[in-house]
C-alpha positions in Angstrom: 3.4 2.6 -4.5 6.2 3.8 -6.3 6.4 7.8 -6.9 10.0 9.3 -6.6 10.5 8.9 -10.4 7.1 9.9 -11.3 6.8 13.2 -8.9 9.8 15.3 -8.1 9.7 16.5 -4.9 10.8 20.2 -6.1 7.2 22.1 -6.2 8.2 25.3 -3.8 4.8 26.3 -4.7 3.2 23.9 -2.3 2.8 24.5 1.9 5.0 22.6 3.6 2.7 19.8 5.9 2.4 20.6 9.4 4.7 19.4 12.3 3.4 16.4 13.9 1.5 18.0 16.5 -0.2 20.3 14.0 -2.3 17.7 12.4 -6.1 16.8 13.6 -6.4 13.7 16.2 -8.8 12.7 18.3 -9.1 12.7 21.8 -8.0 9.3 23.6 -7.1 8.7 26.9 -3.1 7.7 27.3 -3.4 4.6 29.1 -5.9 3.2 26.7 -3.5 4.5 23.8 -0.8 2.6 25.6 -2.3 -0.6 25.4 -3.5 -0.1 21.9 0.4 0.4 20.8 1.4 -3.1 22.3 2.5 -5.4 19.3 1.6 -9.1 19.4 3.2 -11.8 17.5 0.4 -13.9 17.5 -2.2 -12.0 14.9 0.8 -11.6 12.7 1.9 -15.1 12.8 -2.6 -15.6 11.5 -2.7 -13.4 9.2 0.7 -14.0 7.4 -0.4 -18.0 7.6 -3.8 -16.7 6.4 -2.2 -15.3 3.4 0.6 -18.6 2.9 -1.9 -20.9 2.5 -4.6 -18.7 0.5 -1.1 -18.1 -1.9 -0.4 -22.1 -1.6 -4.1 -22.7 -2.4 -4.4 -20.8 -5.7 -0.7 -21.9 -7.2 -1.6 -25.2 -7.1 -4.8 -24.3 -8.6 -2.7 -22.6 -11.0 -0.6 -25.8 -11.4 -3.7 -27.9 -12.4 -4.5 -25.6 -15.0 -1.4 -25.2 -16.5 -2.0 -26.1 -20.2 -5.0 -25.7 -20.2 -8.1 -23.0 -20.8 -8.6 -22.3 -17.1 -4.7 -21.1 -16.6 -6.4 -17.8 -17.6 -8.8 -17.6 -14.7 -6.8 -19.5 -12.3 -3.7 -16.9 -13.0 -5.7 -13.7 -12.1 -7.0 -15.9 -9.0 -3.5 -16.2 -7.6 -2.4 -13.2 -8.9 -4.9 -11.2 -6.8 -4.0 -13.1 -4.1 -0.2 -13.0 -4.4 -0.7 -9.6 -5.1 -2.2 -9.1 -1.0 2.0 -9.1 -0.1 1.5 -5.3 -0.2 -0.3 -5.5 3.3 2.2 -7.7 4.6 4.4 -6.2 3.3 3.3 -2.4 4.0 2.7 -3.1 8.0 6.3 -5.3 8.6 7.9 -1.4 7.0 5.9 0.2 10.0 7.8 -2.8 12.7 4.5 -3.2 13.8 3.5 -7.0 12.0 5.4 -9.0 14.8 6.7 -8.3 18.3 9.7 -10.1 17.7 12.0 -7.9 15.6 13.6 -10.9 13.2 10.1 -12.0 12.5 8.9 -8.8 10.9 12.2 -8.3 9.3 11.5 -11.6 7.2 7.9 -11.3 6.5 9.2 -8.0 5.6 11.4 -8.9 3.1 9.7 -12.2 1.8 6.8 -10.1 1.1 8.6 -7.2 -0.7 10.2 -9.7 -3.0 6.9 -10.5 -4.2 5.0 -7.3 -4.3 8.8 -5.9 -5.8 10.0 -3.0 -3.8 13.1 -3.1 -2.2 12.3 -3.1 1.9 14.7 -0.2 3.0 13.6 2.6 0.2 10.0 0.8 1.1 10.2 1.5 4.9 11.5 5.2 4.5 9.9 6.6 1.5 6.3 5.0 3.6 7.8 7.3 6.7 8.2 10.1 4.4 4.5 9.6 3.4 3.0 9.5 6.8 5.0 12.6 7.9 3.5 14.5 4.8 0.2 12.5 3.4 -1.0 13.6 0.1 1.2 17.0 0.7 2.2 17.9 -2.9 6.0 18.2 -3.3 6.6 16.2 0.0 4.6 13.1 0.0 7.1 10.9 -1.5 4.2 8.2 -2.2 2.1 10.4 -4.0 2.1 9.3 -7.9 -0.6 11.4 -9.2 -2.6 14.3 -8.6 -6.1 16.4 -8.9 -7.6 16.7 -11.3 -7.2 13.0 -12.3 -8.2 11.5 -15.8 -10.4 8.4 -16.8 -6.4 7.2 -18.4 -4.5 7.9 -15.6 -6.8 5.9 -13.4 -6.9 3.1 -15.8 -3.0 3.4 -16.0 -2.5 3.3 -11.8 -5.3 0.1 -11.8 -4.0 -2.1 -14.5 -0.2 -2.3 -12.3 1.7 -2.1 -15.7 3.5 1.9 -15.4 4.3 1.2 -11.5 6.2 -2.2 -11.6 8.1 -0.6 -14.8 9.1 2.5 -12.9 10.1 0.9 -9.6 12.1 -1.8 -11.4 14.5 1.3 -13.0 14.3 2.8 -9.7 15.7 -0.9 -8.4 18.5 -0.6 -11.0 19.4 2.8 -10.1 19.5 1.8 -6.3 22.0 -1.6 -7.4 24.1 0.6 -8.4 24.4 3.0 -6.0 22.5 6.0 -7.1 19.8 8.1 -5.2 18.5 11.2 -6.4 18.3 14.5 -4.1 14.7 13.3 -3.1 15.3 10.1 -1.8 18.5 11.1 0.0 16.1 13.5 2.0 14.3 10.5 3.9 17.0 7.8 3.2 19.7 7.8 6.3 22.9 8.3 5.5 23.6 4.7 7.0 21.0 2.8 5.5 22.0 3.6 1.9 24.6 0.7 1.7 21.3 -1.9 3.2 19.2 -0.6 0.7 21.6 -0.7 -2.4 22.7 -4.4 -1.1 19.1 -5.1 -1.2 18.6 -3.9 -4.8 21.2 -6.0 -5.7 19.5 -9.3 -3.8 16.1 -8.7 -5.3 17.3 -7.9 -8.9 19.6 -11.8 -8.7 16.3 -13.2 -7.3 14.5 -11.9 -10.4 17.2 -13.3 -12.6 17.3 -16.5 -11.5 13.5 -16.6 -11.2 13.5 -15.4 -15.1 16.1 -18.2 -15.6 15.1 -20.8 -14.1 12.6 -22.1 -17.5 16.3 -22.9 -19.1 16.4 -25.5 -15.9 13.3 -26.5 -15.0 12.2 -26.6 -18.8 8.8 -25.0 -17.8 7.7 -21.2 -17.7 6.1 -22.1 -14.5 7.8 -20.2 -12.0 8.1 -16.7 -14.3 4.6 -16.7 -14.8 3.6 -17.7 -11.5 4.9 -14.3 -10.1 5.3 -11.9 -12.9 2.7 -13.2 -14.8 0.1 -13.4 -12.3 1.3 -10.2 -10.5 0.5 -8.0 -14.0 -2.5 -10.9 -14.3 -4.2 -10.3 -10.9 -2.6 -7.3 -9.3 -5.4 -5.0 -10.3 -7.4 -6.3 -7.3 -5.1 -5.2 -4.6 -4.8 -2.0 -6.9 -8.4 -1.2 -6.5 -7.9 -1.1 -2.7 -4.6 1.0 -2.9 -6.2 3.1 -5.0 -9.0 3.7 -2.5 -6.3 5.1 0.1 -5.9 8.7 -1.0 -7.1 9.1 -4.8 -9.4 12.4 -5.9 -9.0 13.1 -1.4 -8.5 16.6 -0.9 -4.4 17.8 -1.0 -2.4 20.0 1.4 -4.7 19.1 4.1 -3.6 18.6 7.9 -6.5 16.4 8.6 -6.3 12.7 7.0 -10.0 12.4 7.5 -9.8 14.5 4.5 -7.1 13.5 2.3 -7.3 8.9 2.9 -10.5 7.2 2.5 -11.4 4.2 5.2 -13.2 1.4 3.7 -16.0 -1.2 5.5 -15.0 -4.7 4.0 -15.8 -8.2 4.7 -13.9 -10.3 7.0 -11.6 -12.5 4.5 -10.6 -8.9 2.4 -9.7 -7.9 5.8 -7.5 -10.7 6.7 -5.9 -10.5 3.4 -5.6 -6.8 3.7 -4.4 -6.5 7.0 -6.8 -4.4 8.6 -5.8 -1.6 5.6 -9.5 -0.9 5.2 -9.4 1.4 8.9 -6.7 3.7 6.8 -8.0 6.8 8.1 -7.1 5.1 11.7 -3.7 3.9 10.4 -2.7 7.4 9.8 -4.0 9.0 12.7 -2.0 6.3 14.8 0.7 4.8 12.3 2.4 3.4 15.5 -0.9 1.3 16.3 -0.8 -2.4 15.0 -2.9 -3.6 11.9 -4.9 -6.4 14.8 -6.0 -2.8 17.1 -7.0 -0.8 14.8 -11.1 -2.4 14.8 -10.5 -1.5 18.5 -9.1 1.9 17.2 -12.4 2.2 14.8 -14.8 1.5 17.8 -13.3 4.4 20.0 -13.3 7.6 17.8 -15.9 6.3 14.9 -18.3 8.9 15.9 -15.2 11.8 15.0 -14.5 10.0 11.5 -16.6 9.9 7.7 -18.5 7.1 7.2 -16.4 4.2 5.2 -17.2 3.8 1.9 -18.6 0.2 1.3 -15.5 -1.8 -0.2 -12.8 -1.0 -3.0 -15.8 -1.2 -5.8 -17.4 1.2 -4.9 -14.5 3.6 -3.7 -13.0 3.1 -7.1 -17.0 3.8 -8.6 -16.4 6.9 -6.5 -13.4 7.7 -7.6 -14.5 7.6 -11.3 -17.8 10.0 -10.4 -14.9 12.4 -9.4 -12.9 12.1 -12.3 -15.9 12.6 -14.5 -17.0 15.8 -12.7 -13.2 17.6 -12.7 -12.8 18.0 -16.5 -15.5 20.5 -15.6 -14.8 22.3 -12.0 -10.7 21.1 -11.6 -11.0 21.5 -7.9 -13.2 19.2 -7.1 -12.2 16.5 -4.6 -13.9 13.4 -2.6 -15.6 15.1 -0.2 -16.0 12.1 3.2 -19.5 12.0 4.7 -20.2 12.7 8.6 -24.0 12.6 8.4 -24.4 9.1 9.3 -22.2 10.1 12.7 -23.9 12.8 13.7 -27.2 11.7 13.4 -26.3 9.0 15.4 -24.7 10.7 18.4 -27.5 13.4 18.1 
């Protein structure tokens, strides 16, 4: 999620998010919150194959129907699919993918290549976000605000603005240029590793763009730009699900990120993203223990809305209601909870 060009963080106006210690959290015993911190290489090593061969799968599907009718159908396929990199992608940032350090720092790049942010500005501009989530003004992931519109929605979903925006923000960063903002979560001695980066992704592009004057077939552009614009909505629905129309300026993420109950494959292709209320709480905590995370303080959180659909359904409801009462938010639902521990 891109959001440094789109929201300056410069809105004195706001309250400054609460120190770490100020925010909500539940009550879990130390030990057990030990061992739910360990990181495994193991469900990183499944998941990421998960993902290879689901990837592998659908572009030789898309191969099969190159030149023909079903290159259409076959393109969003793998372009939802590709598109699931973010959760790869999004947990190697937090160094919690893989035990072994070099492991996540590959999956970590390979994966940022294709969902096309460069991994340092990913990895600290995703801290920045969990030290201030959905803080206005501070949340340096935060790309829109209440109240939303029925066009801004349909502009975040469709994946056309975002890619735009974070490909200047690539050029910028090739050559060397970071704004006041990013300098403010950026260290000092990661700014040559991110601009070096810039510069690796953007000759990857090139030569990817380049390579039909070679190969003397479009198949490679389209295969990740093309299906990336083609099928990226999919994974947008779900990113959208995060934080959209939650309350702002809250210290509590049960009220400002939205959890989500999903099916088993969605959750190996999302990583376990769906427990995002968790992931907040405990950023620290691997994607493979947060389930375990769910079962110990469920009774404390809202009830998960059921899937991206219907979050994004939601969402809309929202939207439709705030050209008439602005302040409106998603409110999350503890009835189910408490009725059941009553």
């Amino acid at each position: 999620m891109v959001a440094s060009d789109t929201l300056q963080n410069s809105d004195s106006q706001q309250a400054r998010p609460p120190r770490p210690q100020g925010w909500w959290a539940p009550d879990i015993e130390r030990a057990r919150l030990i061992q739910l911190l360990r990181k495994r290489d193991v469900p990183g090593l499944l998941f990421f194959s998960i993902w290879l061969i689901s990837t592998g799968m659908t572009t030789w599907l898309l191969a099969i129907a190159w030149g023909t009718f079903w290159v259409v159908p076959a393109l969003v396929l793998h372009g939802a699919v590709l598109s699931f990199a973010y959760a790869a992608s999004h947990e190697s940032a937090h160094g919690t993918a893989f035990r072994t350090p070099w492991l996540n720092e590959a999956v970590f790049y390979i994966t940022s290549f294709v969902f096309g942010e460069e991994p340092m500005y990913r990895r600290y501009s995703h801290g920045r976000h969990h030290l201030a989530t959905w803080y206005p003004g501070f949340d340096s992931q935060m790309p829109y605000r209440n109240p939303m519109s029925r066009a801004l929605w349909l502009r975040e979903t469709a994946g056309i603005i975002g890619p735009c925006i974070g490909l200047r923000q690539m050029v910028r960063h090739a050559r060397g240029f970071l704004n006041d903002d990013e300098r403010s979560f950026v260290p000092a001695a990661k700014v040559r590793q991110l601009m070096w980066g810039a510069r690796l992704f953007l000759g990857g592009y090139v030569l990817i763009l380049a390579s039909p004057l070679i190969l003397h077939s479009a198949f490679l552009p389209v295969a990740l730009f093309g299906a990336r614009l083609a099928g990226g909505w999919v994974v947008q629905l779900f990113i959208n699900s995060q934080h959209m129309c939650m309350s702002e300026a809250v210290p509590d993420h049960r009220f400002s990120t939205r959890s989500l109950s999903c099916t088993r494959p969605t959750r190996l292709l999302y990583w376990n993203m769906n427990f995002h209320i968790e992931h907040h709480l405990y950023p620290g905590i691997p994607f493979h223990a947060l389930p375990e995370l769910n079962q110990l303080i469920r009774q404390e959180l809202p009830v998960p809305t059921r899937g991206a659909v219907a979050a994004n359904m939601e969402i809309l409801r929202v939207i439709r209601r705030q050209t008439e009462d602005p302040a409106l938010v998603s409110r999350p639902c503890f009835e189910l909870q408490q009725v059941a521990s009553g």
